[in-house]
C-alpha positions as MATLAB code, in Angstrom:
seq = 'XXXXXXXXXXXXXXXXXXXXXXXXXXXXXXXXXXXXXXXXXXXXXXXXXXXXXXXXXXXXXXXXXXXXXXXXXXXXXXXXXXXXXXXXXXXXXXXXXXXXXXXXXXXXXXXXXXXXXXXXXX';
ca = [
       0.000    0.000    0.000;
       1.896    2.600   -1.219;
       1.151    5.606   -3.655;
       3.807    6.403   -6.331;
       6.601    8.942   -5.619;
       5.297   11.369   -7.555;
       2.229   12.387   -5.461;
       4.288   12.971   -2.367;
       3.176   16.782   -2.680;
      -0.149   15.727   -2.673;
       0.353   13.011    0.423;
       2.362   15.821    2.353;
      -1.273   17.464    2.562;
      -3.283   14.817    3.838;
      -3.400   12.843    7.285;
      -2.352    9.564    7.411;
      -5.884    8.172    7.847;
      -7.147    9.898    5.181;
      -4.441    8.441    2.849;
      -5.477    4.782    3.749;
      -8.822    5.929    3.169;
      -8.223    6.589    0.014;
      -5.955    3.638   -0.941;
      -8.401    1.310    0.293;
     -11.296    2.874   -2.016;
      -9.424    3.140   -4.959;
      -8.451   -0.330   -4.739;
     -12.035   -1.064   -3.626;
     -14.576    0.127   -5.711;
     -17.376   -1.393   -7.160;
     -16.742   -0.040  -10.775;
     -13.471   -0.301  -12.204;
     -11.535   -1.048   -8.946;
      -7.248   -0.313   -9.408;
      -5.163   -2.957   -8.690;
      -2.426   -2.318   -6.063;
      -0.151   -2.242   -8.688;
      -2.222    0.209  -10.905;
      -2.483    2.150   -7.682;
       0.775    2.031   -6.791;
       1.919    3.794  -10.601;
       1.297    6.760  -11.774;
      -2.350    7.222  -13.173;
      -4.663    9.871  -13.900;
      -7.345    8.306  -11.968;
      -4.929    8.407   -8.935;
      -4.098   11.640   -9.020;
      -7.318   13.071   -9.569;
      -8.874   11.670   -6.775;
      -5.736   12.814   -5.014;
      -6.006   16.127   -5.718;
     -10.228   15.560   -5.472;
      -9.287   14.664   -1.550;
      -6.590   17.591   -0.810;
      -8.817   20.358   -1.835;
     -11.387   18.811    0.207;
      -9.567   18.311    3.310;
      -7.935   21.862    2.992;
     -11.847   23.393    2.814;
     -12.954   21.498    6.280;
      -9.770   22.750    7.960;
     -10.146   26.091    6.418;
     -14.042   26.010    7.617;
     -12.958   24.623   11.371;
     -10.697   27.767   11.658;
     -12.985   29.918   11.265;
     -16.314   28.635   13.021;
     -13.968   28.928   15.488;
     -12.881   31.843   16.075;
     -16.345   33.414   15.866;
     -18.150   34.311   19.329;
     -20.969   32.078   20.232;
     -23.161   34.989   20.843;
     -22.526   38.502   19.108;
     -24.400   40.277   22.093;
     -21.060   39.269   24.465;
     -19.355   41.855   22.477;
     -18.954   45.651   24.199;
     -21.652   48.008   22.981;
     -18.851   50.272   21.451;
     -17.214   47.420   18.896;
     -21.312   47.442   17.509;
     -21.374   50.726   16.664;
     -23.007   50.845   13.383;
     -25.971   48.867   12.611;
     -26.753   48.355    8.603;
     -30.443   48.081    7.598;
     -31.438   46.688    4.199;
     -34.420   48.360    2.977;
     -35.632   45.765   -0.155;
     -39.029   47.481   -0.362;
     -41.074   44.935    1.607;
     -44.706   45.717    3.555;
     -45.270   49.006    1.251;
     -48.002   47.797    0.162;
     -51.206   49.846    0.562;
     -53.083   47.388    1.733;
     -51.230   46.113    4.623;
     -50.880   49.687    6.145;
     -53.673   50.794    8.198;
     -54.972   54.894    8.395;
     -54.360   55.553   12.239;
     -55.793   59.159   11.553;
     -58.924   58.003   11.458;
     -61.555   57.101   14.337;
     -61.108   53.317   15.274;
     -64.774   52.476   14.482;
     -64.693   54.314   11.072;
     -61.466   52.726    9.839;
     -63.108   49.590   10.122;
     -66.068   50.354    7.935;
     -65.656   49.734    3.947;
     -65.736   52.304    1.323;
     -65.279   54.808    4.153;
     -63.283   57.769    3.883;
     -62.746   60.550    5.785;
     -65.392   63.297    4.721;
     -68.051   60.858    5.799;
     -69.460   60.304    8.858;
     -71.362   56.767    9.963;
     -74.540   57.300   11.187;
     -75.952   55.272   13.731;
];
């Protein structure tokens, strides 16, 4: 079990497991499975997959570092570091018919068709 010389670059990024991970399902696969001695060559199919693995063990580690350095809860920070607050307006709720006339009466906002110059008699 042992990759060809030439991806040593590529093994230098990976953990150990991973690497017999990856020997053992290249060597293992239900379609086209390598032999160890295909494996152990150079091949395109080898080094793809190494590469495939690299870049995707460099993202986790990249994605670790920083969940982790973020605060669990951005209120623990001083009021001064949160001194500007950003509000998106995107046009939302201006619709007419969601807003409600507060100049008017209670009882005669309620009442369709009614507008102001009228009065409700009861």
């Amino acid at each position: 079990m042992t990759f060809n010389q030439a991806y040593s670059e590529l093994l230098v990024k990976l953990p150990a497991s991973i690497i017999n991970e990856v020997w053992i399902r290249l060597t293992s696969r239900k379609r086209n499975p390598l032999s160890e001695k295909e494996a152990s060559k150079i091949n395109p199919i080898v080094e793809s997959f190494l590469k495939h693995e690299a870049i995707k063990y460099q993202k986790r580690l990249m994605r670790q570092r920083r969940t982790q350095g973020w605060p669990e809860c951005p209120t623990l920070l001083p009021f001064k570091e949160i001194s500007t607050i950003y509000v998106a307006d995107n046009g939302t709720q201006t619709d007419d018919s969601t807003w409600r006339d507060y100049s008017l009466p209670h009882n005669h906002a309620l009442v369709p068709g009614h507008t102001k110059n009228k009065q409700i008699s009861t």
